[in-house]
N, C-alpha and C positions, 0 to 999 in steps of 0.2 A: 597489365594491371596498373590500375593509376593509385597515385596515393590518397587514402581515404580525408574526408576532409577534418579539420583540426576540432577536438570537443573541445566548447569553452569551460574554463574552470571551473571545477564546483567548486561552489561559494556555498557559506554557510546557511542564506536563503534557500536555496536547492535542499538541501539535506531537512531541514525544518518542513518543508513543501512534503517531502515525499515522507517524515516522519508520520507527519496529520494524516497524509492519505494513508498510507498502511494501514495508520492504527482505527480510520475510520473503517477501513476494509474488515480487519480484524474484527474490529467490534459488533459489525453487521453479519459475519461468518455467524460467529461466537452466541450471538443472542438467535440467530436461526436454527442453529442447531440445539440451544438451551431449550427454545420454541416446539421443537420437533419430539423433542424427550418428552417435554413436557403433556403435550398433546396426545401423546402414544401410550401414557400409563392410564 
């Protein structure tokens, strides 16, 4: 087994990065499924 290679620090960048992405991920879930209700009544 070799040792795995080293992760660089998360930095405050990094965490800000993948905040926006989630919450755009989210956001696009959220209104598909609002979408979906919507069109079904």
């Amino acid at each position: 087994m070799t040792e795995p290679a080293k992760k660089p620090p998360i930095t405050p960048m990094r965490i800000a990065l993948w905040v926006i992405v989630s919450g755009v991920g989210l956001f696009m879930v959220i209104t598909g499924i609002v979408g979906v209700l919507v069109k079904a009544q």
